[in-house]
Steps between C-alpha positions, in 0.01 A plus 500: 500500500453228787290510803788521695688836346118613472459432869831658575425817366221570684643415805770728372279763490325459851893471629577808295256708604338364844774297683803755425273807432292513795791303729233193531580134603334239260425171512503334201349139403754150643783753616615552847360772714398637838234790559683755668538510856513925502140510474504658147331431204548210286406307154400152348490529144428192253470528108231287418384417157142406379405330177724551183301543206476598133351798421215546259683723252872581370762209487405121464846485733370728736475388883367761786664377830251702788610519845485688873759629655361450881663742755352435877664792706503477847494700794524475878145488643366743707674782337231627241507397155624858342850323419398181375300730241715719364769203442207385302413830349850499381510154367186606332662775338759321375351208326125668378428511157922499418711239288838432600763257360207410225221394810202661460353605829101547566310696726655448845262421824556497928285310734533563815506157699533568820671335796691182281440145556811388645660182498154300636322636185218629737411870404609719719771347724796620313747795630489721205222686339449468148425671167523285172580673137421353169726603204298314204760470191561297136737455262527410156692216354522487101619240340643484158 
């Protein structure tokens, strides 16, 4: 299966179960968007893939495609950080140790960033605060 369809279905699966689910607005990677203006909560998320590679046993066709799914949430500052980490609780919850649509998904982590960067990329000067989730995943291509 392609990168792309591959790619597609795990941003199916954050849609599925994130965007729709918890009522979320997402940003996704080179497609239009503006943060809300409401003052609630909010997602980037960007599929990202590492190194392809063959692994050491099975298939001389076999490719392992690993990847992140990246999920920043944010919040409005100076409101606590309780929402921020439950969205990410809940993110967690959905993509730990799970496959969906054939993806393999690892053991999920949050970082808590803090206030975000902003558009001057100097920490702290953003208007959002900020808690990043990593969704580690593969999948398997065989060839014949």
């Amino acid at each position: 299966m392609s990168i792309e369809a591959k790619t597609n279905a795990v941003r199916s699966a954050f849609n599925t179960n994130i965007t729709v689910a918890e009522s979320i607005d997402t940003a996704w990677d080179n497609a239009p968007f503006t943060p809300p203006s409401d003052g609630s909560l909010w997602c980037r998320a960007s599929v990202l893939f590492g190194q392809s590679f063959q692994p050491t046993c099975g298939s001389a066709k076999h490719t392992r495609f690993p990847g992140i799914l990246a999920v920043q949430v944010f919040s409005p500052l100076e409101v606590g950080d309780k929402d921020a980490l439950a969205l990410a609780d809940t993110i967690r919850g959905v993509f730990n140790l799970v496959t969906i649509s054939e993806v393999v998904y690892g053991v999920v982590s949050i970082d808590r960033m803090g206030r975000d960067s902003g558009s001057s990329r100097q920490a702290g000067t953003g208007k959002w605060y900020q808690v990043n989730v990593f969704c580690p995943f593969y999948f398997d291509e065989f060839g014949s």
